[in-house]
C-alpha positions in Angstrom: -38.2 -16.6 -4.3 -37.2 -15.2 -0.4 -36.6 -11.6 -1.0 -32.7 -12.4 0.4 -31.9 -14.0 -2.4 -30.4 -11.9 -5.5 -31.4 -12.1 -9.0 -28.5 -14.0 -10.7 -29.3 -13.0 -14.3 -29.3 -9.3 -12.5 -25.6 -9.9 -11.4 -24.0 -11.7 -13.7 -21.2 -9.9 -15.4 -21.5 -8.3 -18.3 -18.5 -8.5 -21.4 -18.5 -5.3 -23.3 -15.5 -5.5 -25.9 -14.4 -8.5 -24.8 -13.5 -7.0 -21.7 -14.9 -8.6 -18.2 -16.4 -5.2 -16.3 -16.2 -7.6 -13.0 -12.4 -7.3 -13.9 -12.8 -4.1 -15.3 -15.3 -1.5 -13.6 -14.3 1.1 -16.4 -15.4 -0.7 -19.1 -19.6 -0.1 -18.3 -19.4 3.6 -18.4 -17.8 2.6 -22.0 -14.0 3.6 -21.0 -11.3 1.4 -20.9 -7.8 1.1 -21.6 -4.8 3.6 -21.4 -4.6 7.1 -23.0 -1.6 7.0 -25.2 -1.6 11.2 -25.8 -1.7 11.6 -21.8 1.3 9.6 -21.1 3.2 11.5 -24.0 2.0 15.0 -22.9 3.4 13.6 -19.1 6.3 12.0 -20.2 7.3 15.2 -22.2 6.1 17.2 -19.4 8.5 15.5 -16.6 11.3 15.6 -19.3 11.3 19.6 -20.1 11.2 19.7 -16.0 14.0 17.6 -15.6 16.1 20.0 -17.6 14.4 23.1 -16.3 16.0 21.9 -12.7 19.2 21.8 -14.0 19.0 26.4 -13.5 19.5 26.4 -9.6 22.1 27.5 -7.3 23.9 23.6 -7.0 27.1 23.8 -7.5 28.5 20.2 -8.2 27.5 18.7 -11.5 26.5 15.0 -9.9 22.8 16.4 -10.1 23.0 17.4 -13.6 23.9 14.5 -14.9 21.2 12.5 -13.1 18.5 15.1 -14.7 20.1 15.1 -18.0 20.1 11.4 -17.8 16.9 10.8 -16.8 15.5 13.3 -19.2 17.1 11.5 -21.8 16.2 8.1 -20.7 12.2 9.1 -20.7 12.9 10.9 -24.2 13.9 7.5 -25.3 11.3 5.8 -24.1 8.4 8.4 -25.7 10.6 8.0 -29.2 10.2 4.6 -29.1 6.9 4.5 -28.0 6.3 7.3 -31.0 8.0 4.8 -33.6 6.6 1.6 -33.0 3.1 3.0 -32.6 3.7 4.0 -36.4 5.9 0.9 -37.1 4.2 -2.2 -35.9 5.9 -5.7 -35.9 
């Protein structure tokens, strides 16, 4: 073999966990997928801020209900997410 040419069995890409690591970098160092506990510590996180903004010095209420509402609508979501994680189909 010319030293240009690459090793094929060298390249070829390797399935861990039925997961392609050509499609999936993360999956070789043996990580891959989502983190379920981070998004619900965020999405609690941006939540208790939403309603933290409402103290300020605004004085029409058009702002608080957007917070209040988007704060809710992420609750929702993370209750969901909480009871159909325990709750499968």
């Amino acid at each position: 073999m010319a030293g240009t040419e690459l090793d094929p069995a060298h390249y070829d890409p390797v399935v861990v966990a039925n997961v392609d690591t050509a499609e999936v970098p993360s999956a070789a160092w043996g990580w891959s997928g989502e983190s379920r506990k981070t998004f619900r510590v965020a999405g609690w996180t941006v939540a208790v801020i939403l309603v933290l903004m409402n103290i300020g010095n605004h004085h029409g209420h058009v702002e608080d209900i957007f917070l209040i509402g988007f704060a809710a609508i992420i609750v929702g979501i993370l209750l969901r997410d909480s009871y159909l994680s325990r709750h499968p189909r």
